[in-house]
C-alpha positions as CSV (number, residue, x, y, z in Angstrom):
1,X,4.9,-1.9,-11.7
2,X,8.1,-3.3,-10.0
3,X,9.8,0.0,-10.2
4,X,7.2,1.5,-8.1
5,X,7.5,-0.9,-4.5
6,X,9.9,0.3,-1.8
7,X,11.2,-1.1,-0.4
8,X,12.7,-3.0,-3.4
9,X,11.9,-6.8,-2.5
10,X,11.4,-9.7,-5.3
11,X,8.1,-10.2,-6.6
12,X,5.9,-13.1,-8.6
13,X,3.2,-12.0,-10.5
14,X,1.0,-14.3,-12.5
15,X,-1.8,-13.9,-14.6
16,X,-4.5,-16.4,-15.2
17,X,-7.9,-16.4,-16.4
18,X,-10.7,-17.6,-13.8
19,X,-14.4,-17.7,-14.6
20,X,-13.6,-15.6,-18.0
21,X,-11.9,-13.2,-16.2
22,X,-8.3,-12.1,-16.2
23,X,-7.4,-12.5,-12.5
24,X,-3.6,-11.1,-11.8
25,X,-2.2,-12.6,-8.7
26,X,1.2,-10.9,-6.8
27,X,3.5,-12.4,-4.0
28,X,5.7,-10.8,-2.6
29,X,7.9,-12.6,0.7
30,X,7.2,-11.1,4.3
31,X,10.5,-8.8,4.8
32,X,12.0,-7.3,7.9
33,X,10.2,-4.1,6.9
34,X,7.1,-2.8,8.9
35,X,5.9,-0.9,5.8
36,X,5.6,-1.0,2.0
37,X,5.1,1.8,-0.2
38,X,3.6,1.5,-3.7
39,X,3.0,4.9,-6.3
40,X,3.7,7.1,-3.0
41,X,1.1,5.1,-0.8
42,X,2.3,3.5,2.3
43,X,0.8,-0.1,3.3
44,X,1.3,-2.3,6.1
45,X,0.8,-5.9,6.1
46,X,-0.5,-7.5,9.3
47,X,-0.7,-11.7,8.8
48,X,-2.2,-11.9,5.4
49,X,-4.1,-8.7,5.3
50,X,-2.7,-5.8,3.5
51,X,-4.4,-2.4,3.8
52,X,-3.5,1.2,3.7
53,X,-1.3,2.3,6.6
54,X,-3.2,5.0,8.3
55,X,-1.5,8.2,9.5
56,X,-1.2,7.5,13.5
57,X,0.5,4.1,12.5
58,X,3.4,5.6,10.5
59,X,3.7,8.6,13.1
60,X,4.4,5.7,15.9
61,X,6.8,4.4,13.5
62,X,8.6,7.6,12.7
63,X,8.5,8.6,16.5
64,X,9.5,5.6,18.4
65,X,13.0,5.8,16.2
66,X,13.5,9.6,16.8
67,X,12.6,9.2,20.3
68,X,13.6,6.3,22.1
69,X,17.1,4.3,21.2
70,X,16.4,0.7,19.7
71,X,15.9,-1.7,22.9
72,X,16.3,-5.4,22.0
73,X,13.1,-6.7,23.5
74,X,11.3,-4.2,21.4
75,X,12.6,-5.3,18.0
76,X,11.1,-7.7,15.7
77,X,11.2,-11.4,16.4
78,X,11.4,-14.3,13.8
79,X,8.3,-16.2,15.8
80,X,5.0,-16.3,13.9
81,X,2.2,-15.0,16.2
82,X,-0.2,-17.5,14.8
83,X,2.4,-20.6,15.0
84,X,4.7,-20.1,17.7
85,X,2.5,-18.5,20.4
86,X,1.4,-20.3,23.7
87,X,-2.0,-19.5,23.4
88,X,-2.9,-21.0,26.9
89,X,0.4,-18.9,28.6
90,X,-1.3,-15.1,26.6
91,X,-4.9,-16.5,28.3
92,X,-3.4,-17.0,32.0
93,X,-1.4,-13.8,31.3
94,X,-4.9,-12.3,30.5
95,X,-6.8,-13.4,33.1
96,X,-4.4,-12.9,35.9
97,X,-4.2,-9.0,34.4
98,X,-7.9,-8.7,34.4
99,X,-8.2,-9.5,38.1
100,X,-5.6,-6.8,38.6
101,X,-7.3,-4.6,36.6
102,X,-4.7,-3.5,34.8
103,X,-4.7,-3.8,31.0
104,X,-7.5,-3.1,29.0
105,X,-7.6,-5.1,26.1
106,X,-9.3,-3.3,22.7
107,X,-10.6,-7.4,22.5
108,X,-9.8,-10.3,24.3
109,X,-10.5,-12.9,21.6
110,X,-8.0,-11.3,19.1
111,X,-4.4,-12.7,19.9
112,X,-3.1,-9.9,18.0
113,X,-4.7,-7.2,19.9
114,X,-4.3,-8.4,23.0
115,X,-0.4,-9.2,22.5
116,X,-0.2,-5.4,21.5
117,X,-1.8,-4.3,24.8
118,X,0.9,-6.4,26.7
119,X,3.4,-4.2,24.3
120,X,5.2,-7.0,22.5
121,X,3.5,-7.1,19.4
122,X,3.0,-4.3,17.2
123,X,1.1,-4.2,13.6
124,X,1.3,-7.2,13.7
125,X,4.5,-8.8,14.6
126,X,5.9,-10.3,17.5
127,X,8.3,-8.3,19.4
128,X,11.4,-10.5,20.9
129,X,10.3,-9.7,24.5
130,X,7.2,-11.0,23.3
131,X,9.2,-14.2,22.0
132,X,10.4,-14.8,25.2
133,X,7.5,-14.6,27.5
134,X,4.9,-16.2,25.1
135,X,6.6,-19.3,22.8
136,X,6.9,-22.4,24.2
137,X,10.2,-23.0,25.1
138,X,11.2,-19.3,26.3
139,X,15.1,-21.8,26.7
140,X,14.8,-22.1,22.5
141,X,13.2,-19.2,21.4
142,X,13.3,-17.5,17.9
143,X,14.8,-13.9,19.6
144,X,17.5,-16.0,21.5
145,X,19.2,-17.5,19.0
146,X,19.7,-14.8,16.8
147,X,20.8,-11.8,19.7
């Protein structure tokens, strides 16, 4: 089975029997990599979902490297959307955008979503310009300290 990931990454798997049923459980660390292929299928992992990546998401992928050069505020940041986000500084951010009428967000509830329709967050992760506007301490964040 191991042979088949790419990119190559370590991985725990553990078998145990629940309820009279063999139940085979496999970890595998987040990486720097947007997305994970197994037997020729590409996935992409967005918090602690993993599904199928579909077509338009690995054409974005392939096109934003052909196209545009890497910019640092677009790259990936260390920061956790779910821990390191101000969630009251996205909400102002939101609302002050909504009586511009500006952004449309796919759904306001959904931090994710409406992090990607500001443009710094994509499947998933944080971007670093995303970092600095939206952690805490924009002075400490996880995209300055490692430029």
């Amino acid at each position: 089975m191991i042979e088949h990931i790419s990119p190559k990454a370590f991985v725990a798997v553990q078998a145990e029997e629940l309820d009279k049923k063999l139940v085979i459980s496999i970890e595998v660390p987040a990486g720097s990599d947007v997305l994970y292929a197994f037997k020729d299928v590409m996935y992409i992992r967005t918090g602690e979902l993993t599904q199928v990546a579909k077509t338009q998401t690995i054409r974005d992928i392939v096109m934003r490297h052909q196209i545009e050069p890497e910019r640092w505020e677009r790259r990936f940041s260390i920061a956790d959307i779910e821990e390191h986000i101000d969630v009251e500084a996205v909400r102002s951010t939101v609302s002050a955008a909504a009586n511009m009428r500006r952004v449309l967000f796919r759904d306001k509830r959904n931090l994710s979503m409406v992090l990607e329709g500001f443009s710094v967050a994509w499947y998933g992760r944080l971007t670093n310009g995303g970092d600095v506007l939206f952690t805490p301490d924009s002075n400490q964040s996880y995209a300055l300290q490692f430029r």
